[in-house]
N, C-alpha and C positions, 0 to 999 in steps of 0.2 A: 504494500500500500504506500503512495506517495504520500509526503509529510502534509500537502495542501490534503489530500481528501481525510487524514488522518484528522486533522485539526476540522473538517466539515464531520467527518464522521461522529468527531465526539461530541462538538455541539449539537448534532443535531439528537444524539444519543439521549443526552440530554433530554433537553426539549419533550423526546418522545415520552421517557420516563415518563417526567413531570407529566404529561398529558394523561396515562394510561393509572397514573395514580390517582389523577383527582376523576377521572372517569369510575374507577375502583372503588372511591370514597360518597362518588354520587350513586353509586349503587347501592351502596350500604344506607345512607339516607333514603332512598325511595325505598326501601323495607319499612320505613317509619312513618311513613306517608297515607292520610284518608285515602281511599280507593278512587274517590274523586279526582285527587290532584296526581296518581299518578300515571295518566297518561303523557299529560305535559312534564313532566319531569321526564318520563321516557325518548319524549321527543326532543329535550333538551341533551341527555344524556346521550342519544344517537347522534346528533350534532358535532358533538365535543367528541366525540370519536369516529366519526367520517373527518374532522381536522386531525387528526392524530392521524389517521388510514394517510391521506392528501400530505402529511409531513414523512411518512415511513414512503412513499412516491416519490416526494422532493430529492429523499436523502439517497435511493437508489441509484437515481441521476448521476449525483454531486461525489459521491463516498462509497463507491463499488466495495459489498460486501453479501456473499449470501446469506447471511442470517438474517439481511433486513426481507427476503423474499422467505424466511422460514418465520419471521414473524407475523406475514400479513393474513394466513389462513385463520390465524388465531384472531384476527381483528375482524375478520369476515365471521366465523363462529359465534363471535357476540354480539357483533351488530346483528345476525340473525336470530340472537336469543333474546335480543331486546325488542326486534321488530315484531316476533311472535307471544312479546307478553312476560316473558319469561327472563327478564334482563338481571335477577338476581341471581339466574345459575351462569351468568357470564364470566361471572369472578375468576372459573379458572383457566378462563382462555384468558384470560388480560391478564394474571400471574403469568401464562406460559410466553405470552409476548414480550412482556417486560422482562421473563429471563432472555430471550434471543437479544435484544435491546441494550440492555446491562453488560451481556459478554460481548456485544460490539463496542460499547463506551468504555469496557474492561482492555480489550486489545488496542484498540487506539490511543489511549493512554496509555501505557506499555509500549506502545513503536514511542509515542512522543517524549516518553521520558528518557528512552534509549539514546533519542537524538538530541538529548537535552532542552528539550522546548517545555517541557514544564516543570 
């Protein structure tokens, strides 16, 4: 991996984390939810992780890495478990994605530190 996609890779590694956790966190809140409000919460929560899906797309581009193409099945998994109602058993497809996500921000920090850039 070259040092430029190295340094894309991890920010965007990033990024994706933080997305996939507060998606995680909105999950766990809509278990808390009148039955009323949570459709719109779901439809919120599907939102916030088609930007997460459209950021793991960006980063393919920019940060050649197969793990970002082993993370998106798992992103497709939950957004399908949210479309059909059932967005509380999503949780462990978005653990399994943020592990593929994590060992890519794991390896590119590891080349960067190699080359001394962080």
């Amino acid at each position: 991996m070259k040092t430029n996609e190295a340094i894309i890779a991890f920010c965007q590694s990033e990024k994706i984390k933080a997305g996939l956790i507060w998606t995680s966190q909105s999950i766990e809140f809509l278990l808390g939810l009148p039955e009323e409000q949570r459709k719109g919460a779901e439809r919120v929560i599907h939102a916030l992780l088609n930007m997460v899906s459209h950021e793991i797309s960006l980063a393919k581009g920019l940060a050649r890495h197969e793990a970002w193409s082993e993370a998106e099945p798992h992103i497709e998994r939950a957004l399908i478990m949210i479309n059909s109602g059932v967005g509380y058993e999503a949780g462990i497809h978005l653990s399994k994605a943020l592990s593929k996500i994590t060992n890519i921000g794991q390896q590119s920090m590891s080349l960067l530190e190699e080359r001394e850039m962080l």
